[in-house]
C-alpha positions in Angstrom: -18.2 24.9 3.4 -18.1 21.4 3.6 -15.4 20.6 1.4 -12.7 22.6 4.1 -13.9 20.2 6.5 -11.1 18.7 8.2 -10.8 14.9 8.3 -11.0 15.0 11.7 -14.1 17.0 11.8 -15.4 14.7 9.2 -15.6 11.5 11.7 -17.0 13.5 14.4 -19.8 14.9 12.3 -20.2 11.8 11.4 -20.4 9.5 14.4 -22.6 12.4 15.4 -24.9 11.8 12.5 -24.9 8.4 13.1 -24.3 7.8 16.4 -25.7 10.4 19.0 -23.5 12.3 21.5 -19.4 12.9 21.1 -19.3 11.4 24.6 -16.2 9.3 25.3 -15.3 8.9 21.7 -11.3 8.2 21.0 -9.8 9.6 17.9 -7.0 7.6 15.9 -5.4 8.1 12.3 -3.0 4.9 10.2 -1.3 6.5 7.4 -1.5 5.1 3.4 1.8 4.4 1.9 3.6 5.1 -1.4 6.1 2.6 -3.0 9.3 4.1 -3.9 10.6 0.6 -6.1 10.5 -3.0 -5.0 7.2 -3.8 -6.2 5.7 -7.0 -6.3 8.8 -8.6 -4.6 7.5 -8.8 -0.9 5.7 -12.1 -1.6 8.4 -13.3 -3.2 11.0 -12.9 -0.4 12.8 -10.0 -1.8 13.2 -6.5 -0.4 10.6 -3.3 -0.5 11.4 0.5 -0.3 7.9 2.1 1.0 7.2 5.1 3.1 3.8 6.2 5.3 2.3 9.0 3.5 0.7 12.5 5.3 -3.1 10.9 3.6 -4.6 7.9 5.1 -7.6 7.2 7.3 -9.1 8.7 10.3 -11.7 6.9 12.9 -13.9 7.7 15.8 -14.9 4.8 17.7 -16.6 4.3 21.3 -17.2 0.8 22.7 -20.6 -0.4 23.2 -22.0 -2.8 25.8 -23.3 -5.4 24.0 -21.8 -7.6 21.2 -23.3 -5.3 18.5 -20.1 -3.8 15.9 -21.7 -0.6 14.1 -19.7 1.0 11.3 -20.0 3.7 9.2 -17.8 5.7 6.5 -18.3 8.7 5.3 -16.4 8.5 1.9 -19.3 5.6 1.2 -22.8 7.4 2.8 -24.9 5.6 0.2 -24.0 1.9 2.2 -25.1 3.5 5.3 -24.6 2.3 8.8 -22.8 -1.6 8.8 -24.2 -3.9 11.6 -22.8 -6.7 12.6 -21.8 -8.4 16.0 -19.1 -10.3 17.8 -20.8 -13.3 17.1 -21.4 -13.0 13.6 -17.2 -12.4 12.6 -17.6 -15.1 9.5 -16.2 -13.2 5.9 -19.2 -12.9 3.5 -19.6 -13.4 0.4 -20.2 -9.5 -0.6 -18.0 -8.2 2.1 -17.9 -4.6 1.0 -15.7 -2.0 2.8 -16.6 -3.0 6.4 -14.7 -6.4 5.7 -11.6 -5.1 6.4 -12.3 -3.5 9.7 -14.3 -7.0 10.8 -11.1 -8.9 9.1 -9.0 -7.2 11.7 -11.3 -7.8 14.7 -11.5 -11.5 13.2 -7.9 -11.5 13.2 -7.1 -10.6 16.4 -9.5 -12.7 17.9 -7.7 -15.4 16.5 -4.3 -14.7 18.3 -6.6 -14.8 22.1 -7.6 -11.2 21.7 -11.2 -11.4 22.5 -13.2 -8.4 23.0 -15.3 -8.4 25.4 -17.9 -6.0 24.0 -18.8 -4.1 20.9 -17.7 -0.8 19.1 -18.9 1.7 16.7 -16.5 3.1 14.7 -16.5 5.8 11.8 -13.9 6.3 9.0 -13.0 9.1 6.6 -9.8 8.7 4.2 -8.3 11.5 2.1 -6.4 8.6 0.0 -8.0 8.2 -3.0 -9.8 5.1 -3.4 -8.1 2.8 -5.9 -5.0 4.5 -6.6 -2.8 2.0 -5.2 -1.6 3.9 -2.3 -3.0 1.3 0.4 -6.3 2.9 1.4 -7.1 -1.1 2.8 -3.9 -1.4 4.6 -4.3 1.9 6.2 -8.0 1.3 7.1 -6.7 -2.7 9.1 -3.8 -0.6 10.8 -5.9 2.1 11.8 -8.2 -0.7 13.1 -5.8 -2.2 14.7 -4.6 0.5 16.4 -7.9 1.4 18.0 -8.8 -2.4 19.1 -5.4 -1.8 21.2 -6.0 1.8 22.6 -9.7 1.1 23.6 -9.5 -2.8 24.5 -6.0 -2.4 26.5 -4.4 -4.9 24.4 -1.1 -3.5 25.0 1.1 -6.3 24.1 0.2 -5.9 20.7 3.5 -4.0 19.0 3.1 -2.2 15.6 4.5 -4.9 14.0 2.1 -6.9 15.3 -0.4 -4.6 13.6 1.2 -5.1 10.2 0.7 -9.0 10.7 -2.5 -8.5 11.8 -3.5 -6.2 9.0 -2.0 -8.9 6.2 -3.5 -11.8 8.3 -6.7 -10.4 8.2 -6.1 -9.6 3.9 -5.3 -13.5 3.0 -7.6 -15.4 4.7 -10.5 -13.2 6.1 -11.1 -11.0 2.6 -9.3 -13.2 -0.1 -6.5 -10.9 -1.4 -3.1 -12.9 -0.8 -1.0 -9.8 -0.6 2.2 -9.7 0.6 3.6 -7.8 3.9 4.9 -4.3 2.4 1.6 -2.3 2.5 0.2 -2.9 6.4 4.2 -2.8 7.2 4.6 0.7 5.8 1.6 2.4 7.9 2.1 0.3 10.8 6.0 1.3 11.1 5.9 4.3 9.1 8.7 7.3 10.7 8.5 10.8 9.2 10.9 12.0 6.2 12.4 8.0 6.7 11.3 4.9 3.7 11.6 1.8 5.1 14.1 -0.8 3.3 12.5 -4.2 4.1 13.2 -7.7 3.9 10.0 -9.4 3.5 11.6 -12.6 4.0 13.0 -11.8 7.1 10.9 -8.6 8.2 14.5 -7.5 9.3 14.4 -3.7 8.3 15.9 -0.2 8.4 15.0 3.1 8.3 16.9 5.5 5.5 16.4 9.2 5.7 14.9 10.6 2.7 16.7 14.2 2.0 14.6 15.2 -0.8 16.4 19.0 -0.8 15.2 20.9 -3.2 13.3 17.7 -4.8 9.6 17.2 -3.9 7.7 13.1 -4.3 5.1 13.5 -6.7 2.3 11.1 -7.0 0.0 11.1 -9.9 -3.2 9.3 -9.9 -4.5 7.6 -13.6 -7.8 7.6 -11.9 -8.1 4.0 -13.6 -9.6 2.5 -10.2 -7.7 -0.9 -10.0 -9.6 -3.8 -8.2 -6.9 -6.2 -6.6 -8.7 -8.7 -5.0 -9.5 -9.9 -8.8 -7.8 -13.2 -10.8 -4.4 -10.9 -12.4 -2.6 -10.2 -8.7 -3.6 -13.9 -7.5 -2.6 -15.2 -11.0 0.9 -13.3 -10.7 1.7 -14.6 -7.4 0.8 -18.4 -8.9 2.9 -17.8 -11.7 5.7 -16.6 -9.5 5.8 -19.6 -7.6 5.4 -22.0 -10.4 8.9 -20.4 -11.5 10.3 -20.7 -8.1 9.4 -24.7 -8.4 11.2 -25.2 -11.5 14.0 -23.2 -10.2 14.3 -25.2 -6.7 15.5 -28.6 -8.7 18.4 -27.0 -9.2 18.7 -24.3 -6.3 18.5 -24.3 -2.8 16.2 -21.6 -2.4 12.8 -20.9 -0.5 12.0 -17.6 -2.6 12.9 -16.1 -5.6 14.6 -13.0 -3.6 16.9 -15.5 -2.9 18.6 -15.3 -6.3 21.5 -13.8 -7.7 20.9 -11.8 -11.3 23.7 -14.4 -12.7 22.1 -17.3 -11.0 19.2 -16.7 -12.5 20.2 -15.6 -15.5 22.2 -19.4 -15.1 18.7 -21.5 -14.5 16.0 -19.5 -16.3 15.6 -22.5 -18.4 14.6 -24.5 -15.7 11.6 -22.5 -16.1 9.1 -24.5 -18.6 6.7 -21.6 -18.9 7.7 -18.7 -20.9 5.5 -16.4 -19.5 6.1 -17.5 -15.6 10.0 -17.0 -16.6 9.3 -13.0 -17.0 7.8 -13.0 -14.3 10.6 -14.5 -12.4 12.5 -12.5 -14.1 10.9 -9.4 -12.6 11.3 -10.5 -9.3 15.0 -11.4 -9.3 15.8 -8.4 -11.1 13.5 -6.3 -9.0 14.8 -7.3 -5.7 18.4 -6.4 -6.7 17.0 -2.9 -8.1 15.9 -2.3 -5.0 18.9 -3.2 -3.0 21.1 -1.1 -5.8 19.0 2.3 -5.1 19.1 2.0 -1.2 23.0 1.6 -1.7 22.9 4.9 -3.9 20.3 6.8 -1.4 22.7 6.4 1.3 25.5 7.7 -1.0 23.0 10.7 -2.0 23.2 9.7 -5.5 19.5 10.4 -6.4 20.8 10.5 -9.8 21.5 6.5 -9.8 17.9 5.7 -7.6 16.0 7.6 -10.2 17.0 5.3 -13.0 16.5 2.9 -11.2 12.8 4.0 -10.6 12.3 4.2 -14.5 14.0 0.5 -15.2 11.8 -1.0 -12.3 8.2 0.7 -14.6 9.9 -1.0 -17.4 10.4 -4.2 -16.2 6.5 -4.1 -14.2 5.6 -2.9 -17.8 7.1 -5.6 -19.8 8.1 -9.0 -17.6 5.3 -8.7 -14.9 3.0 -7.0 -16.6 1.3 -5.0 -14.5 1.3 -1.9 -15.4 -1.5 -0.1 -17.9 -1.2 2.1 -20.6 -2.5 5.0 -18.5 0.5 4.9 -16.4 3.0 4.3 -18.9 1.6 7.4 -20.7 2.4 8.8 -17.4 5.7 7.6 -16.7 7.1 7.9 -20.6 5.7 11.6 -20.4 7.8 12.5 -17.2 10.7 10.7 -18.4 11.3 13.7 -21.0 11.2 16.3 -18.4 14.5 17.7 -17.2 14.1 18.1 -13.9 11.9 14.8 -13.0 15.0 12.2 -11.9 12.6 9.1 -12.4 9.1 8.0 -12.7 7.6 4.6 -12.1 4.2 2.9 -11.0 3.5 2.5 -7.6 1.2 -0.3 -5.8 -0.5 -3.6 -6.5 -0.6 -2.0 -10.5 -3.3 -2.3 -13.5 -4.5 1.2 -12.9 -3.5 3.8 -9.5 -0.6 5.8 -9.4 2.8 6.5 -10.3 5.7 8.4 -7.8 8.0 10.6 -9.1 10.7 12.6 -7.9 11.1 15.9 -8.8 13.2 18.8 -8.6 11.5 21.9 -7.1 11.7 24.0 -10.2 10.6 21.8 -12.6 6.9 20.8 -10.8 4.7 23.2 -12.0 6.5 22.2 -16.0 6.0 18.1 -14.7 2.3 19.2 -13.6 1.2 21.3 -16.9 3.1 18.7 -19.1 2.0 15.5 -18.7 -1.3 16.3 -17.5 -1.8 17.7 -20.9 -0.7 14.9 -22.8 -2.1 12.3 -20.4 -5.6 14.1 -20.8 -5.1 14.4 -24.7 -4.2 10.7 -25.2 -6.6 9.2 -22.6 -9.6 11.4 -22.7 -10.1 12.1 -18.9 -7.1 14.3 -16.6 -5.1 13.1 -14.1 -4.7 14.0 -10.4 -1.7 15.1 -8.7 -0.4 15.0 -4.9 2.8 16.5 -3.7 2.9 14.2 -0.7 4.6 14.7 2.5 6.7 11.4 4.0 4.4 10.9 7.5 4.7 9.0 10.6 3.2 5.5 11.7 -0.7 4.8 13.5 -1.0 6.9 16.8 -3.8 8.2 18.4 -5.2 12.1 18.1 
C-alpha cells in the first residue's frame, strides 16, 4: 500500500517517475522544527527556544550537465515537473513551492558559490503543510545541504546553511522572517532545544529530559499563509516601537530591554497598538530566558507556565494567535497532567506544543479533540514528536 511507503522510498519512486534510472542519485533529509516559547522575538533581537523535529523533508537529487534545474515534489503531483535553469535564478512573481529551493541556489550563488552545472531534485515532507512547524525552512536547509554534498562546497558550515536558508526567505521569496526557523533544522542535536540569541547567534544546547512527559503537537488544520501583510505588518509595528523607544534608550532591538525599562518608557510609544506589540516582545524575551533557567533546574513545573503566559500574551499583545488554537490551548490547560500549552510558529492558524505527562495523553488526545471538533466543526491532528538531529545525508 502506498500510504506505508517510506519517505525515502517516496523520493526514489519519484525521481524514478520523473526522472529515469536511480543511477548516481544522493539522498539527504533537513529536519522541521517546533517552538518550545520565544516566539516572534528572533527578529526583534531577543532569545528563541526551538528544537529539530523527527518530520521534515527528504530529497533525491543528481546533477545534470547542462544549466537545466528540474524539480519535482511529490506532496504537490498536480504542479508537475519545475523547469528552470542556472540562468534563469530571478524570483517570480508566482513563485510557488520550487521558489524556495531556487531561493537557496540564488542565495548561494550570491556568496561566490556558482554551480557549475544543473540538478534535478525531488522532495517529499511528512510535516504538514501549514502548520507552522517550518516545512519552508526545512525544504532551504535540506537544499542547502545537498548543493554542498554534490557541488563540494565544503566550506559551507551549518550555520552557514541557516543564513543561507533566511537569506534566501527575505529577499529571494519576500517573507522577512527572522533567523530561528532555518537555525533550528540547520543546528538541530537530538533530545537537545537550542536557546538562541538571535541578536548575537551566540547559542547553547539544553538537554530536554522529558521523563515520563512526552511533546505533543496539535495541528488546527487552519493552514496559515505567512508570506501575507499580518507577519510583515508585525515586524513594522515592532520596529516603529523600537523607534520611539530609542529617543530615550540606547538600544538596537527591543530584546535589548529590561521588563522595568520598558515598563519605564512604554509611553514613548505613540501608537497604542505598536506598544502591545512591544510589549510582547520585551516580555517574551525575558519568558524565554526565565524557562531555560528553570529547565536547567528541572523545574518543568515553572517552564510550563511559562508556555501558557507566552499563548496569552501572542493571544492578546501580538495578536497572533486564532481562535482555533486558543480553543486548543484553553482546552489542555484544564487537563491535569498537561504542564503547559501554547502556539507554536509564525501563528494565525498551525499548531500548538504541549507537554505532557505520559499518563495523561490518551485523556489530552480524547479531550480536546472532542471539544475542538464540537466548537470548530472540523477535528484536529495530533503528533507525539520525537526531538531529531540537524541536515545529514542518508
Amino acid at each position: 500500500m502506498a500510504a506505508a511507503m517510506t519517505p525515502l522510498a517516496r523520493v526514489q519512486e519519484g525521481f524514478r517517475d520523473k526522472f529515469g534510472d536511480l543511477a548516481g542519485v544522493r539522498y539527504f533529509f533537513a529536519p522541521g522544527r517546533v517552538n518550545l516559547i520565544g516566539e516572534h522575538t528572533d527578529y526583534n533581537g531577543g532569545h528563541v527556544f526551538p528544537c529539530a523535529i523527527s518530520l521534515g523533508t527528504y530529497a533525491a537529487a543528481r546533477k545534470r550537465n547542462d544549466q537545466k534545474l528540474r524539480f519535482y515534489s511529490t506532496n504537490f503531483p498536480k504542479s508537475g515537473v519545475t523547469l528552470t535553469s542556472l540562468d534563469d535564478l530571478v524570483p517570480l512573481e508566482k513563485k510557488g513551492w520550487a521558489g524556495y529551493p531556487k531561493g537557496v541556489v540564488w542565495a548561494f550563488a550570491q556568496r561566490g558559490y556558482e554551480l557549475d552545472c544543473g540538478f534535478d531534485m525531488v522532495v517529499y515532507g511528512d510535516i504538514p503543510a501549514g502548520s507552522g512547524l517550518s516545512s519552508s525552512a526545512s525544504l532551504e536547509v535540506l537544499t542547502g545541504c545537498m548543493l554542498r554534498a554534490l557541488y563540494g562546497f565544503d566550506a559551507v558550515t551549518n550555520q552557514d546553511l541557516a543564513l543561507i536558508g533566511q537569506q534566501s526567505e527575505n529577499q529571494y521569496n519576500g517573507m522577512n522572517c527572522g533567523i530561528m526557523d532555518q537555525f533550528a533544522s540547520a543546528m538541530g542535536r537530538e533530545n537537545h532545544a537550542i536557546f538562541l540569541d538571535c541578536a548575537t547567534l551566540q547559542f547553547e544546547y539544553a538537554p530536554l529530559e522529558l521523563t515520563g512527559m512526552r511533546l505533543q503537537v496539535t495541528n488546527t488544520n487552519k493552514k496559515h499563509s505567512l508570506v501575507d501583510s499580518e507577519y510583515n505588518l508585525r515586524r513594522e509595528q515592532s520596529t516603529a516601537a523600537l523607534h520611539d523607544l530609542q529617543e530615550r534608550y540606547d538600544i538596537k532591538t527591543l530584546g535589548d530591554l529590561s521588563i522595568e525599562e520598558f515598563e519605564e518608557g512604554k509611553d514613548l510609544i505613540q501608537d497604542e497598538v505598536c506598544r502591545r506589540r512591544a510589549k510582547h516582545a520585551v516580555y517574551e524575551n525575558q519568558r524565554t530566558i526565565q524557562a531555560v533557567a528553570a529547565l536547567k533546574a528541572g523545574d518543568l513545573v515553572t517552564f510550563g507556565r511559562l508556555m501558557n503566559e507566552s499563548h496569552i500574551s501572542l493571544r492578546d499583545d501580538y495578536e497572533t494567535s486564532c481562535p482555533e488554537a486558543d480553543i486548543l490551548a484553553e482546552e489542555a490547560w484544564k487537563i491535569p497532567g498537561v504542564l503547559g500549552s501554547r502556539i507554536t510558529g509564525g501563528g494565525f492558524g498551525g499548531c500548538t506544543v504541549s507537554i505532557v505527562k505520559d499518563e495523561a495523553v490518551e485523556e489530552f488526545k480524547a479531550t480536546v479533540g472532542r471539544i475542538y471538533e464540537e466548537k470548530v466543526g472540523y477535528p484536529a491532528s495530533f503528533y507525539t514528536l520525537d526531538i531529531g538531529g540537524g541536515p545529514r545525508e542518508l
